[in-house]
N, C-alpha and C positions, 0 to 999 in steps of 0.2 A: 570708447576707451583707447589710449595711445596707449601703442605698444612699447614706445621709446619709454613711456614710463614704468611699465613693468618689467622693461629689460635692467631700467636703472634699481628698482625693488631688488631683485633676483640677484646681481652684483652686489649688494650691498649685505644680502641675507647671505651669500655665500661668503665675502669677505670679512664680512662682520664689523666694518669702516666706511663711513660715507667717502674721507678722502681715499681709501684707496679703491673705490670702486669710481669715483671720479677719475684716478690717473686713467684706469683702463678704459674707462668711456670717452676720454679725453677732451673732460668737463671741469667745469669749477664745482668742489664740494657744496656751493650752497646752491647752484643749477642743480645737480642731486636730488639735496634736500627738500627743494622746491617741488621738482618731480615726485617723490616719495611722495608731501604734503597734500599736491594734488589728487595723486592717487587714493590717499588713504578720502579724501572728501567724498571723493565720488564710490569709494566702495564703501564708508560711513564705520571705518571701524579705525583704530590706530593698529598699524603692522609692525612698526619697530620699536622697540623703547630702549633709551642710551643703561649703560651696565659698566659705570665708569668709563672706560675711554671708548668700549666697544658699542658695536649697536644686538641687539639681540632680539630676533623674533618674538612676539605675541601670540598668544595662541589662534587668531585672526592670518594673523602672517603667516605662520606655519602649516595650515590651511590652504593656504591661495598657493604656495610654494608651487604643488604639483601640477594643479590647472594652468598658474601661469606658463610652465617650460611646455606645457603639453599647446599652448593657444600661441605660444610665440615659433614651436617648430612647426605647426599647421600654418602659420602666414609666411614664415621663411618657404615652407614647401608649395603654396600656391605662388608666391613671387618665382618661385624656380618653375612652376609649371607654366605660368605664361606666360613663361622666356626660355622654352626650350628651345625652341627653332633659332636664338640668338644667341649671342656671349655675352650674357647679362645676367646680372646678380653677385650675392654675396658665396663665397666658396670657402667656407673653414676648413684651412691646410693645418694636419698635427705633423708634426718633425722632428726626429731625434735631435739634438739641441745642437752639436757641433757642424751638422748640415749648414744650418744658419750663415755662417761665414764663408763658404764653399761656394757651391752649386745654387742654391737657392736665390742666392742674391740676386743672380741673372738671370734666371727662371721669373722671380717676380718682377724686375724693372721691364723684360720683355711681355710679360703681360699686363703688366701698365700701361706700357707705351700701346700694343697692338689693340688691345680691350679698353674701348675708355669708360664701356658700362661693367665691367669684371672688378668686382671688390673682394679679393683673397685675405684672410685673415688668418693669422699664425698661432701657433699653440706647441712651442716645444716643448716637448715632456720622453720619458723615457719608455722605449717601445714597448715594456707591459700596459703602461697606462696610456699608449695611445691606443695600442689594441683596446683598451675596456671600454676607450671613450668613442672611437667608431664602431663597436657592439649598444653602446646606448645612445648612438643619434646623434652625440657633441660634436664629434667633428667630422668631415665629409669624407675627406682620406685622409690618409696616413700613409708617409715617407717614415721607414721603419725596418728594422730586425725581422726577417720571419720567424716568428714562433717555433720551439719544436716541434711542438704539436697539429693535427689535424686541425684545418679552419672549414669554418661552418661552410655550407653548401651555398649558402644564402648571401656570398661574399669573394668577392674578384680579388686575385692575389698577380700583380703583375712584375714579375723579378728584372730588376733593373743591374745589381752587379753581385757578384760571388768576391766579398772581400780577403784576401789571403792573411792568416795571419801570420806574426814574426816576432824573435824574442829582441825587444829592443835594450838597447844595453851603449852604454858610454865608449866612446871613440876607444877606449884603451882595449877594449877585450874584442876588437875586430880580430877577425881569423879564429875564432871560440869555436866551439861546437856547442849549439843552442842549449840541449839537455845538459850539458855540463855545467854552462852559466847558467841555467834553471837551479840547478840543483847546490850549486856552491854560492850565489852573490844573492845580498838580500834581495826580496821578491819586494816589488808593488802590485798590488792582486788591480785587475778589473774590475770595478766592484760587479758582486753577484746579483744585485737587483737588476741591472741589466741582461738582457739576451745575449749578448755580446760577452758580457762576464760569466755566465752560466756555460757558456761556449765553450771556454778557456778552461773556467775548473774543470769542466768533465772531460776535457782531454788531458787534462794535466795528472789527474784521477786513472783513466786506463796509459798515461804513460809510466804508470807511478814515480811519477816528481811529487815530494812532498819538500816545495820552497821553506826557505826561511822567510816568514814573511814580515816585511815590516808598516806596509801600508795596504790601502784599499782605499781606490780612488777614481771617482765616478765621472771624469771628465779626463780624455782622452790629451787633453795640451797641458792640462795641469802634471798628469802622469810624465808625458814630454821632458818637463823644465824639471822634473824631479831626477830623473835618467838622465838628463844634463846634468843635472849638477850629481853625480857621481854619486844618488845616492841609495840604487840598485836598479835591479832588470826587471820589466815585464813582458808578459804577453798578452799583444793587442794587435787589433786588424791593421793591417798597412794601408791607413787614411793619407790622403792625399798630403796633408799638411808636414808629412814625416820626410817630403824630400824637401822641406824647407828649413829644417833641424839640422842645422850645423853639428858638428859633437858626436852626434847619438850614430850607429851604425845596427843592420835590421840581420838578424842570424836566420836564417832558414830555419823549419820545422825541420825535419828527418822524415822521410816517406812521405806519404800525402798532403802530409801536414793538417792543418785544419782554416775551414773558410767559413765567413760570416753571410750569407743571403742578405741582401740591401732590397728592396721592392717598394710597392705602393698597393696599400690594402683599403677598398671601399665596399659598400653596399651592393650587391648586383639593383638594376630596376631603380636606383637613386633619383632624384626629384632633379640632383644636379648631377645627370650623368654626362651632359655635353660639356658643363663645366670643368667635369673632373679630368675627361678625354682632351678638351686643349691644355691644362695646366700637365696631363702625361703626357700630351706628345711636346710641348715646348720643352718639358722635364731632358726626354732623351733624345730631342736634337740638340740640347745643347750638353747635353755628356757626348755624344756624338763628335762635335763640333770642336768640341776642347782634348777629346783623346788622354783624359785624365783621370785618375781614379775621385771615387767619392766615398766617404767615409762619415759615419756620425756615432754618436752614443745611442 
């Protein structure tokens, strides 16, 4: 049985689209289709059936679901076992999403360039749901938030920066005192699904600031252009991209203020631990190297 075709099944049962499980395979939907078609011969049952535009599992399909992800991470993990002693294989990196444009760029083209057996594949999502998905196997590490919480024993937490945070706010209220523009200019909240946004309410909570709030907004540059355009303050980690914001001027906390944890959380004993060990150390020579902050959602 080809694996490639039960990775194409699994995509498609998860997206519920042959084309858009082709974009991510980066196939043609009837190479897909094809794959699907073979599959289903040789395991002699039909696995998807069309549900107007979508595709939707069979009670065949819905079956094979678990075996399949359980027989495709037992071949990824023997391809990772005999290639440990090398820089080979494939490495699923999860990332908070605004990393993306930063730091990571250079981190992947230099492990391109130096690894030409290193296949990295990316997965930005926002650090609760990276956390869930390197607890279930999905992905190998995570560039991420640390948790408030205690992490399992059974999982390596390696803190790469302490980001500070700051009340940002429109060129005109430079010279403010933060709490004051907290509490008098409309707020843009962090969203709280983040770690980052959970960060910020509870210190905003024991400072008792209770904002006017007029948005909640889960991307760090969209917040940006919104405090550009004059159309209130937040409080957000001082990412790198905020000395690139003309306009916007960054208010100190008062006292300690508060900081974000940025790290890289894996598996201890991982199948890809030499993987994940050059993709950390190229990680922080090249924070190293640049002398720059790094910031994500």
């Amino acid at each position: 049985m080809d694996t490639r075709y039960l990775a194409s099944f699994l995509e498609v049962a998860q997206l519920g689209s042959t084309a858009a499980a082709a974009r991510r395979l980066n196939l043609t939907p009837t190479a897909v289709a094809q794959r699907i078609k073979a599959l289903e011969l040789e395991i002699g049952a039909a696995l998807l059936s069309r549900a107007g535009r979508s595709m939707q599992l069979t009670a065949a399909g819905a079956a094979l679901v678990g075996p399949a992800r359980e027989l495709l991470q037992r071949t990824r993990d023997l391809k990772a076992i005999a290639a440990q002693d090398s820089v080979a294989g494939d490495l699923r990196i999860g990332c908070i999403s605004s990393a993306l444009g930063y730091l990571v760029p250079s981190v992947l083209a230099t492990l391109i360039d130096s690894f030409e057996h290193l296949r990295p594949h990316l997965e930005p999502a926002f650090s609760h749901e990276l956390y869930r998905k390197v607890l279930a196997d999905e992905i190998d590490v995570a560039l991420m938030v640390r948790p408030a919480f205690e992490l399992p024993k059974e999982f390596t937490w390696r803190p790469l920066r302490d980001e500070p945070f700051v009340v940002l706010a429109h060129a005109r209220l430079e010279g403010r005192q933060a709490l004051r523009v907290l509490r008098e200019e409309p707020f843009i909240r962090y969203h709280r699904r983040s770690y980052g946004g959970l960060l910020a309410d509870r210190w905003l909570l024991e400072a008792g600031v209770v904002p006017n709030e007029r948005f909640e907004i889960d991307a760090l540059d969209a917040i940006a252009a919104l405090v550009r355009g004059d159309l209130g303050v937040s409080l957000v980690p001082q990412w790198q991209p905020l000395h690139a914001h003309r306009g916007l001027v960054q208010l100190a906390l008062p006292g300690e203020g508060l900081q974000r944890p940025i790290g890289l959380l894996w598996r201890r004993n991982s199948a890809r631990q030499r993987l994940i060990e050059v993709f950390s150390e190229v990680l922080f020579k090249q924070l190293a190297a640049s002398q720059s902050s790094f910031y994500g959602v």
